[in-house]
PDB file of N, CA, C and O in Angstrom:
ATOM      1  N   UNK A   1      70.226-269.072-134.062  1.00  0.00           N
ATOM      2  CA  UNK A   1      69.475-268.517-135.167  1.00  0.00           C
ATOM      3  C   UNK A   1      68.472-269.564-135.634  1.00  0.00           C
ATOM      4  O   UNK A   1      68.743-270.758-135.761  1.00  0.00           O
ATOM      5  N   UNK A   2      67.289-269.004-135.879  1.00  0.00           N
ATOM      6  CA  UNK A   2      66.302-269.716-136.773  1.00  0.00           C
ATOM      7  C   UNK A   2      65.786-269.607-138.001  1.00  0.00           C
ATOM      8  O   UNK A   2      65.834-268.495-138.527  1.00  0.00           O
ATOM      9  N   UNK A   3      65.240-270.615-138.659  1.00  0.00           N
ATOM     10  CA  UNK A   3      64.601-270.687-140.393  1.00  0.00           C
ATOM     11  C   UNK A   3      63.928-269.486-140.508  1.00  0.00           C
ATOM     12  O   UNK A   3      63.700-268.990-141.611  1.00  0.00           O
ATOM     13  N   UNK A   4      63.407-268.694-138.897  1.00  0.00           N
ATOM     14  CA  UNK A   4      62.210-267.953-139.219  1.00  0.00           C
ATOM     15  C   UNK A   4      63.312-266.350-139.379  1.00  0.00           C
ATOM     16  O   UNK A   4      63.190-265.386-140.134  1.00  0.00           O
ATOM     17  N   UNK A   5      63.939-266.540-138.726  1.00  0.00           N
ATOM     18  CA  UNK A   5      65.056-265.281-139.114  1.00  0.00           C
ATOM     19  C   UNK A   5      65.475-264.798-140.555  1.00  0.00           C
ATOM     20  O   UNK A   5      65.368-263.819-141.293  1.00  0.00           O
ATOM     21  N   UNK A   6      66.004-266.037-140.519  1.00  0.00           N
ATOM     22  CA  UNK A   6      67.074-266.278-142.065  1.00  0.00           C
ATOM     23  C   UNK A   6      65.564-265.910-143.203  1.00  0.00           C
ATOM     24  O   UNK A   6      65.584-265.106-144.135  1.00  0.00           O
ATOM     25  N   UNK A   7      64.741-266.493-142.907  1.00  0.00           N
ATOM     26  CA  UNK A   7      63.520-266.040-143.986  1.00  0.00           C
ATOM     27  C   UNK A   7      63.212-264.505-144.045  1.00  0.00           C
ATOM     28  O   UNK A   7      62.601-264.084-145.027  1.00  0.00           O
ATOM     29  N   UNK A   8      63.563-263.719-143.141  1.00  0.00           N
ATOM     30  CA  UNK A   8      63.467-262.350-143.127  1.00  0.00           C
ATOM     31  C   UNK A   8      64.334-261.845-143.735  1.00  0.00           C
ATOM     32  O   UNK A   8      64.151-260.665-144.032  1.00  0.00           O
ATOM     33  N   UNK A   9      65.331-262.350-144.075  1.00  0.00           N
ATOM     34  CA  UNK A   9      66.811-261.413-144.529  1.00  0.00           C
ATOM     35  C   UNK A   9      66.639-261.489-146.312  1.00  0.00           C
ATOM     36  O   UNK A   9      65.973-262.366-146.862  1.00  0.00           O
ATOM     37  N   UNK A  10      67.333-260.459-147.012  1.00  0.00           N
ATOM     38  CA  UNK A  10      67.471-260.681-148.202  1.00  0.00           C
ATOM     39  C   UNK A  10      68.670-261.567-148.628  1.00  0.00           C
ATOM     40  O   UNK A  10      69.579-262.079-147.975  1.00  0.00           O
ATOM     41  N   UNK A  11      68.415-261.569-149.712  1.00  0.00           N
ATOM     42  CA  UNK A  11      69.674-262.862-150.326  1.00  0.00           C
ATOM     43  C   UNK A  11      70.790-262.272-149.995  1.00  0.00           C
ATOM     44  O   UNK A  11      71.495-262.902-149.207  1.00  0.00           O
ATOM     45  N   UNK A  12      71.140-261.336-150.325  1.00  0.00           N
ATOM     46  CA  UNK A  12      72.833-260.808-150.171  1.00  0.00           C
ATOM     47  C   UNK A  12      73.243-260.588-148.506  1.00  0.00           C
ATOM     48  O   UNK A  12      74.371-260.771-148.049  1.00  0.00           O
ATOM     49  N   UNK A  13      71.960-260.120-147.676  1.00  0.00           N
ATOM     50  CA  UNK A  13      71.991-260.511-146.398  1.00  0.00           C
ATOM     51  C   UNK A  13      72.518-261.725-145.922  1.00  0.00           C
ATOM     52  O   UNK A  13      73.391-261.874-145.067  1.00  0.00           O
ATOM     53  N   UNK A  14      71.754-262.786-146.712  1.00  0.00           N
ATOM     54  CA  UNK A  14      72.132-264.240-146.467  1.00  0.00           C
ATOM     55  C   UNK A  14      73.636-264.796-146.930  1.00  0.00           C
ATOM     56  O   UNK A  14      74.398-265.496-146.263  1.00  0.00           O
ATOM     57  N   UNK A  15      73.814-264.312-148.167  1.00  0.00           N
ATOM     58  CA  UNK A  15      75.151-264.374-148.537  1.00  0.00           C
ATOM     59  C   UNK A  15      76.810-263.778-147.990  1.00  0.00           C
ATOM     60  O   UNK A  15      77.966-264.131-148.223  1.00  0.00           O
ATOM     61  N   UNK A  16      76.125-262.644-147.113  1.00  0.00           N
ATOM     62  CA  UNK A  16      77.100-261.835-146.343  1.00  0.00           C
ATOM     63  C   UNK A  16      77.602-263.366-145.508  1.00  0.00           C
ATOM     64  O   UNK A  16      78.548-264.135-145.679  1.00  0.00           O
ATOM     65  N   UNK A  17      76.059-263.320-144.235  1.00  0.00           N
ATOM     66  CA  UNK A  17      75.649-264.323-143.210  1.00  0.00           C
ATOM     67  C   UNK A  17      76.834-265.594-143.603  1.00  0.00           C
ATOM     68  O   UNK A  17      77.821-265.606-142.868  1.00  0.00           O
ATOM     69  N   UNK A  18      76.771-266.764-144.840  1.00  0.00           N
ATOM     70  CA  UNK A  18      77.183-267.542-145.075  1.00  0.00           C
ATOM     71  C   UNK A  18      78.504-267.359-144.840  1.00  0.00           C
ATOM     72  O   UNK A  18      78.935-268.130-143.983  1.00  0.00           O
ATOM     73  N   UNK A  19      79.391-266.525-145.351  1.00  0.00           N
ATOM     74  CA  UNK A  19      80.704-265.860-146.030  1.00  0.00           C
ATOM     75  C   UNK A  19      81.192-265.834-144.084  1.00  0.00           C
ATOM     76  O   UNK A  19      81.877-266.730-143.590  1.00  0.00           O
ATOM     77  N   UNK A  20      80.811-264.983-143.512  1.00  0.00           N
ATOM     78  CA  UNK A  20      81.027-265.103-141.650  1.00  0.00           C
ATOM     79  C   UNK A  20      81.081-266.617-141.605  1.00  0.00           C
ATOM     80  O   UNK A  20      82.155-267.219-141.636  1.00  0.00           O
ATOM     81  N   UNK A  21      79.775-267.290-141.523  1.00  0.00           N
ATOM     82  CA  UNK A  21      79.896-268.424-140.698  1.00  0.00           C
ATOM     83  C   UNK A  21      80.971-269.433-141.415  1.00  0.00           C
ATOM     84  O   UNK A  21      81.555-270.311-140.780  1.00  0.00           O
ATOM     85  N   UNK A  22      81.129-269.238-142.589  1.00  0.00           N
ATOM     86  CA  UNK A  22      82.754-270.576-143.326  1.00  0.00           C
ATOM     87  C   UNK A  22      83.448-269.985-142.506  1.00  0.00           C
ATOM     88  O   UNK A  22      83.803-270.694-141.564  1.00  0.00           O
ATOM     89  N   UNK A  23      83.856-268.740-142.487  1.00  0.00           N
ATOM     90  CA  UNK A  23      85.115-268.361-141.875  1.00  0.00           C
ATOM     91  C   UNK A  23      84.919-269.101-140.301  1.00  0.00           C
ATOM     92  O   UNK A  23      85.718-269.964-139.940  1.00  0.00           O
ATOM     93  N   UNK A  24      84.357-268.886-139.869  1.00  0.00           N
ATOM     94  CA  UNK A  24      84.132-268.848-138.065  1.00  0.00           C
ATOM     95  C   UNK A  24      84.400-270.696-138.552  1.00  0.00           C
ATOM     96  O   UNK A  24      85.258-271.137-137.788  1.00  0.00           O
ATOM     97  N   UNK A  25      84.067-271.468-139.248  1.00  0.00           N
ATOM     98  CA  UNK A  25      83.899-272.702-139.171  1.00  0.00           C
ATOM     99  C   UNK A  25      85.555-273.145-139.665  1.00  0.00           C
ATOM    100  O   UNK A  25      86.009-274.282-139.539  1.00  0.00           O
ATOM    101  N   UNK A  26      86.280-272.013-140.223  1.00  0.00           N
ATOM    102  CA  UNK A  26      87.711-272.957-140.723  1.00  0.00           C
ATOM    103  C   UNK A  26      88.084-272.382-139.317  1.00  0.00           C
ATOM    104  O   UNK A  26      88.693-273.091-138.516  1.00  0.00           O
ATOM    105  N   UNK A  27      87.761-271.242-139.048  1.00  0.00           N
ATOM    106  CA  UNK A  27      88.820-270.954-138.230  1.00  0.00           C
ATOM    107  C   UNK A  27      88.751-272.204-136.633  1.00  0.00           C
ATOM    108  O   UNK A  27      89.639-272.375-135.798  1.00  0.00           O
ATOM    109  N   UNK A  28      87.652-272.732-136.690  1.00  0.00           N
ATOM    110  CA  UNK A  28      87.407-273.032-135.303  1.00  0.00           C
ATOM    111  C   UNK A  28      87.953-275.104-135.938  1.00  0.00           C
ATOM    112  O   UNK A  28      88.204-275.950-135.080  1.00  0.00           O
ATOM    113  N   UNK A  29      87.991-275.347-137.043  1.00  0.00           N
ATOM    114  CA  UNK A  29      88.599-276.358-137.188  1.00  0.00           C
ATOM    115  C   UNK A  29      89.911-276.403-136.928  1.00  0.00           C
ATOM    116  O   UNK A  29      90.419-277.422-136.459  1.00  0.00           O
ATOM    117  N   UNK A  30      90.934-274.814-137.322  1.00  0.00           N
ATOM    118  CA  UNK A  30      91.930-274.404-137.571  1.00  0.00           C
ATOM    119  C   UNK A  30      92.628-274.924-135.731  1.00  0.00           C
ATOM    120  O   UNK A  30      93.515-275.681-135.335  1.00  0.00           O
ATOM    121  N   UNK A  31      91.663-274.046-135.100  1.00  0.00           N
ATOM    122  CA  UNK A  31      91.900-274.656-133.591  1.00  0.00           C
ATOM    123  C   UNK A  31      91.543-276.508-132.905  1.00  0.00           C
ATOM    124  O   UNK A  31      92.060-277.434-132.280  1.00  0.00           O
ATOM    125  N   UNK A  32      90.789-276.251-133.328  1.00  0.00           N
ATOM    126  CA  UNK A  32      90.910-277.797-132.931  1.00  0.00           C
ATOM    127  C   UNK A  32      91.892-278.431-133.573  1.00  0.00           C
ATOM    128  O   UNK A  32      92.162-279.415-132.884  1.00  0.00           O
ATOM    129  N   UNK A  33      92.808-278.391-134.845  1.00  0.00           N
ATOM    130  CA  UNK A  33      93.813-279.322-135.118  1.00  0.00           C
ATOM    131  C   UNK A  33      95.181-278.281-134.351  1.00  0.00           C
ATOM    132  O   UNK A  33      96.238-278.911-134.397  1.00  0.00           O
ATOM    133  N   UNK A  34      95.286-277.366-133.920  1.00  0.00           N
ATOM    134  CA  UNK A  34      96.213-277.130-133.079  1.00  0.00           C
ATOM    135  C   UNK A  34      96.045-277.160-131.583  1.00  0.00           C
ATOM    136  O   UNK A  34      96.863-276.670-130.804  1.00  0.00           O
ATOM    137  N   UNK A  35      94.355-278.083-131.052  1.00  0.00           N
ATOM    138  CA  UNK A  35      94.616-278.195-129.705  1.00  0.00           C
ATOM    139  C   UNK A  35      94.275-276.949-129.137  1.00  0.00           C
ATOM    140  O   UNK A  35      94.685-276.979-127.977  1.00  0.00           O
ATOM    141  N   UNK A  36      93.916-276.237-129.293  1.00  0.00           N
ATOM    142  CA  UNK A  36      93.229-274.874-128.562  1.00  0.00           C
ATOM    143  C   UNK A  36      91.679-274.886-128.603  1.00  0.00           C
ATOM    144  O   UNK A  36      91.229-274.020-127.852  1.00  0.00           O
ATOM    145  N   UNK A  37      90.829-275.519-129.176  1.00  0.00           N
ATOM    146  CA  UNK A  37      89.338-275.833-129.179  1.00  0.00           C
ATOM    147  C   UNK A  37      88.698-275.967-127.968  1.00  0.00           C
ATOM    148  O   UNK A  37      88.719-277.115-127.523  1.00  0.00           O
ATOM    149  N   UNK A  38      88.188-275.217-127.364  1.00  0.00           N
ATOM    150  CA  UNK A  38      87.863-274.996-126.020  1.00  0.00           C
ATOM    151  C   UNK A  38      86.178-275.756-126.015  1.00  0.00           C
ATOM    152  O   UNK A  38      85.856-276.692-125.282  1.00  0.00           O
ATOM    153  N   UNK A  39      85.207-275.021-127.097  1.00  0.00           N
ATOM    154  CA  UNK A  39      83.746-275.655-126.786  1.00  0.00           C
ATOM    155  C   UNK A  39      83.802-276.402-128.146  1.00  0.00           C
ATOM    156  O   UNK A  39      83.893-275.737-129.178  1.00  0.00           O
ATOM    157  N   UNK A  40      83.768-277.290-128.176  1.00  0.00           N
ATOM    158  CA  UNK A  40      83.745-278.411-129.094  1.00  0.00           C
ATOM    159  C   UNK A  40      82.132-278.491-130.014  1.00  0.00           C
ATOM    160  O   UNK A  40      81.828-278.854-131.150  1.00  0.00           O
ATOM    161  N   UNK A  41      81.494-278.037-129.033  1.00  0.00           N
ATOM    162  CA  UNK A  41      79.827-278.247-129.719  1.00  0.00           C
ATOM    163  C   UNK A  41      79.824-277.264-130.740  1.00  0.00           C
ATOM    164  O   UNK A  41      79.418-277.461-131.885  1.00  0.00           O
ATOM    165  N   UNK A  42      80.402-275.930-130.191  1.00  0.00           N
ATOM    166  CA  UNK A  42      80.328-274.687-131.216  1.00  0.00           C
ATOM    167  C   UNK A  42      80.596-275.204-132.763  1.00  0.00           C
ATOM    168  O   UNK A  42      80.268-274.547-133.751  1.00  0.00           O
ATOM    169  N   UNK A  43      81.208-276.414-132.802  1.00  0.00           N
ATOM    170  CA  UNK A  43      81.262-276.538-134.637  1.00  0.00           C
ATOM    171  C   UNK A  43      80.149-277.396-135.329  1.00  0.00           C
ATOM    172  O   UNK A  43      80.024-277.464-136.552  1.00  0.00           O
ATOM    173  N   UNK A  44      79.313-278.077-134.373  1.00  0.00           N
ATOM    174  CA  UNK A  44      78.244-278.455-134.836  1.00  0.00           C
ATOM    175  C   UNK A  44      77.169-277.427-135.005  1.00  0.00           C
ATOM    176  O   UNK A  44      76.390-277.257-135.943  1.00  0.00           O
ATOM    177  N   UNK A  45      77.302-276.824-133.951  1.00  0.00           N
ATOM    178  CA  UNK A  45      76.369-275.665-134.296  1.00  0.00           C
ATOM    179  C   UNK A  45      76.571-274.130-135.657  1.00  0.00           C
ATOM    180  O   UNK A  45      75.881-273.174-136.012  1.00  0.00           O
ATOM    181  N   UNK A  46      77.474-274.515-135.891  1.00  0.00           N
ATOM    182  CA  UNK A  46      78.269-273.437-137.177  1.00  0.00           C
ATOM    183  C   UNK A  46      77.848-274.087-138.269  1.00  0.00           C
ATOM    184  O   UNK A  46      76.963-273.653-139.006  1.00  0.00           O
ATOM    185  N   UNK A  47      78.510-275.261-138.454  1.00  0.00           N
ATOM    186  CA  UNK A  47      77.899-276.122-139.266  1.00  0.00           C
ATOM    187  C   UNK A  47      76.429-276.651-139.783  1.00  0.00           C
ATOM    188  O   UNK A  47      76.139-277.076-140.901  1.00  0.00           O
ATOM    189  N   UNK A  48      75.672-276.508-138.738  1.00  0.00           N
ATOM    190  CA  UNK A  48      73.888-276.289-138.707  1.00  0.00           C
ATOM    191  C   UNK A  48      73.601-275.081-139.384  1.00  0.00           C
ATOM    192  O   UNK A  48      72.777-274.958-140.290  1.00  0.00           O
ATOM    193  N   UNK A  49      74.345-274.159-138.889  1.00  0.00           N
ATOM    194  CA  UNK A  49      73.799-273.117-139.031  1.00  0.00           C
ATOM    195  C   UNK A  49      73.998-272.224-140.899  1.00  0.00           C
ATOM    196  O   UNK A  49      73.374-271.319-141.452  1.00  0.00           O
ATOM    197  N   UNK A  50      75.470-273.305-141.417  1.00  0.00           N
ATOM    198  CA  UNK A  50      75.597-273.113-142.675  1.00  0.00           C
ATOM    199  C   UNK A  50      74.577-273.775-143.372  1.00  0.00           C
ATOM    200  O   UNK A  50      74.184-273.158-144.362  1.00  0.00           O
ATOM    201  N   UNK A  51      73.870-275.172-143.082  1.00  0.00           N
ATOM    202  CA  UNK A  51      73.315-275.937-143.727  1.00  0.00           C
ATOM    203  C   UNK A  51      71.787-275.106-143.643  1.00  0.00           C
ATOM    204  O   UNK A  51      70.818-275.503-144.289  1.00  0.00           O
ATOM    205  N   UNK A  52      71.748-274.160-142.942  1.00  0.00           N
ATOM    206  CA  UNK A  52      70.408-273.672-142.355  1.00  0.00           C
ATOM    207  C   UNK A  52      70.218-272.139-143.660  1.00  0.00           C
ATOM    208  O   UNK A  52      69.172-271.922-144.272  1.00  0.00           O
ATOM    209  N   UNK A  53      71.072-271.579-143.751  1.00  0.00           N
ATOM    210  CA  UNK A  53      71.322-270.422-144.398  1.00  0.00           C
ATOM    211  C   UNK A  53      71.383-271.297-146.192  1.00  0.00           C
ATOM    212  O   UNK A  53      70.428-271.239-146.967  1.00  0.00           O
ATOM    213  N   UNK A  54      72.196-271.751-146.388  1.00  0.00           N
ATOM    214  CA  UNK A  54      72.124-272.650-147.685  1.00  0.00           C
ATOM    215  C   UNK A  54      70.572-273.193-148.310  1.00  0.00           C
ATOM    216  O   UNK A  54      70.112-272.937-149.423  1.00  0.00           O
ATOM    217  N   UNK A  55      69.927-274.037-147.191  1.00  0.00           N
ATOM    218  CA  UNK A  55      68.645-274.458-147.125  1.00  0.00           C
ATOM    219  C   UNK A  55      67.556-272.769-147.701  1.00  0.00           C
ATOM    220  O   UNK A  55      66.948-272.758-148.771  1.00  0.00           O
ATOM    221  N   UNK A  56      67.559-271.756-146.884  1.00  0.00           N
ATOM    222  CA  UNK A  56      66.481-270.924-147.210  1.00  0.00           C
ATOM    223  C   UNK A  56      67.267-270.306-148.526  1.00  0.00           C
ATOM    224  O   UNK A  56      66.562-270.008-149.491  1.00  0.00           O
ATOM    225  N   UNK A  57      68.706-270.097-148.612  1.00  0.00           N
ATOM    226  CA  UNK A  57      68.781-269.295-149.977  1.00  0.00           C
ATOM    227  C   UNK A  57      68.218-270.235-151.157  1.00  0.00           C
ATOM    228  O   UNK A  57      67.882-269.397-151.993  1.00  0.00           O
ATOM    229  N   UNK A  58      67.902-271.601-151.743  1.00  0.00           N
ATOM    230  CA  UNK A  58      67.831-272.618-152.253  1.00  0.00           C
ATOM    231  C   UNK A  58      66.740-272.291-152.871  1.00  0.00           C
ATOM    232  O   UNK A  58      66.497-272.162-154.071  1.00  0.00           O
ATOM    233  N   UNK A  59      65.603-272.073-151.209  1.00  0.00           N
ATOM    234  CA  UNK A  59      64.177-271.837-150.857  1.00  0.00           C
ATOM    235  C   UNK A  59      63.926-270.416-151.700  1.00  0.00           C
ATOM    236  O   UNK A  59      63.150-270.502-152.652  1.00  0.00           O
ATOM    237  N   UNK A  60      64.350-269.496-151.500  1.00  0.00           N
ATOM    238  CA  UNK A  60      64.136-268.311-152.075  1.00  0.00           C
ATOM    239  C   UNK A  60      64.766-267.946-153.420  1.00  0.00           C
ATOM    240  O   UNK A  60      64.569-266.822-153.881  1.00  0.00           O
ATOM    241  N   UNK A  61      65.714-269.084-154.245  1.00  0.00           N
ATOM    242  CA  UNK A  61      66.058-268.913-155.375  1.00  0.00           C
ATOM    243  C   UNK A  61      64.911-269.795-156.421  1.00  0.00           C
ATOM    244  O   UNK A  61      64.591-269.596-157.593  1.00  0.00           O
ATOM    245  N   UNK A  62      64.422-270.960-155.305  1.00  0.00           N
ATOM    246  CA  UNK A  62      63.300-271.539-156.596  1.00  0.00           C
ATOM    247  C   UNK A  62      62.097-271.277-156.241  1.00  0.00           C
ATOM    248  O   UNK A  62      61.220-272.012-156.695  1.00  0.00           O
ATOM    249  N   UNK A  63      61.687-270.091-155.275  1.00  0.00           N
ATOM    250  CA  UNK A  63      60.272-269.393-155.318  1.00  0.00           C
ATOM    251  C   UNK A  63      61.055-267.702-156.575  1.00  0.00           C
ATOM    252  O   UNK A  63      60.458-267.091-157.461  1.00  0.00           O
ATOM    253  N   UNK A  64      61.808-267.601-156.304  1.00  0.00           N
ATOM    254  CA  UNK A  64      62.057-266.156-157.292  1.00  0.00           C
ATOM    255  C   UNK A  64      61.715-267.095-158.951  1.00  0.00           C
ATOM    256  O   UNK A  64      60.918-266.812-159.845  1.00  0.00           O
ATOM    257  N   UNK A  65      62.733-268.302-158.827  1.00  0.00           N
ATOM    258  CA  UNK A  65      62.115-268.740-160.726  1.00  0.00           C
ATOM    259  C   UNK A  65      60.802-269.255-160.288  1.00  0.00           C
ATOM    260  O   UNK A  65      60.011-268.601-160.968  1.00  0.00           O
ATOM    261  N   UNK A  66      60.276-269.874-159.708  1.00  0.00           N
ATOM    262  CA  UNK A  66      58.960-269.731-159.865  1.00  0.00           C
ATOM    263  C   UNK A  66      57.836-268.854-160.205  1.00  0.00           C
ATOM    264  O   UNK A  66      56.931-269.236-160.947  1.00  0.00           O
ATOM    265  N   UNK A  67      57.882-267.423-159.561  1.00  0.00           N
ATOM    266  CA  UNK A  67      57.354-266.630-160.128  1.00  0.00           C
ATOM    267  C   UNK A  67      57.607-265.692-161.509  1.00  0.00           C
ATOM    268  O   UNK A  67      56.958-264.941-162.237  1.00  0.00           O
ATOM    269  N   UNK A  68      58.996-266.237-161.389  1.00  0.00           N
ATOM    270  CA  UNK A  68      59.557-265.418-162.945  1.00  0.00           C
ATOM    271  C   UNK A  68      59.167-266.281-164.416  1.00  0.00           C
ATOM    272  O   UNK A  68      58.922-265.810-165.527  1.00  0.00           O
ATOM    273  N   UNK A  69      59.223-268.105-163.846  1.00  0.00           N
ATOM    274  CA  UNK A  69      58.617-268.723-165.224  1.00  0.00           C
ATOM    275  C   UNK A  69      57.412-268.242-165.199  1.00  0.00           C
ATOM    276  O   UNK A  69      57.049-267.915-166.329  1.00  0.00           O
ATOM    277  N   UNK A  70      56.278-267.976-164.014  1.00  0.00           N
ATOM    278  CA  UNK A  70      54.732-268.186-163.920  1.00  0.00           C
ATOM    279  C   UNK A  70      54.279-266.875-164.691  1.00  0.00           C
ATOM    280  O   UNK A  70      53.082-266.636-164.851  1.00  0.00           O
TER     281      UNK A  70
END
């Protein structure tokens, strides 16, 4: 997924989005501390991908007060 995606979606879109990827991210820690973690990269990339979704909701909460103080 990309910035240019996540910029298309609405907030609660994005908020769904977030709510999936924690889960997918405990669960895949959940495996690696019991030794079943098969692709190891997959949690860096979950993890990107929370910091990525966090980043544009941030983006689109201080352009909404921006236009609401202006």
């Amino acid at each position: 997924m990309n910035a240019q995606e996540l910029k298309d979606k609405t907030p609660d879109q994005l908020r769904d989005q977030l709510v999936a990827l924690k889960k997918e991210a405990f669960n895949l820690r959940f495996q690696q501390a019991t030794g079943q973690l098969e692709n190891t990269a997959r949690m860096r990339v979950v993890r990107r991908d929370v910091a990525r979704v966090n980043t544009v909701l941030n983006q689109k909460a201080a352009e909404a007060a921006a236009v609401k103080g202006a």
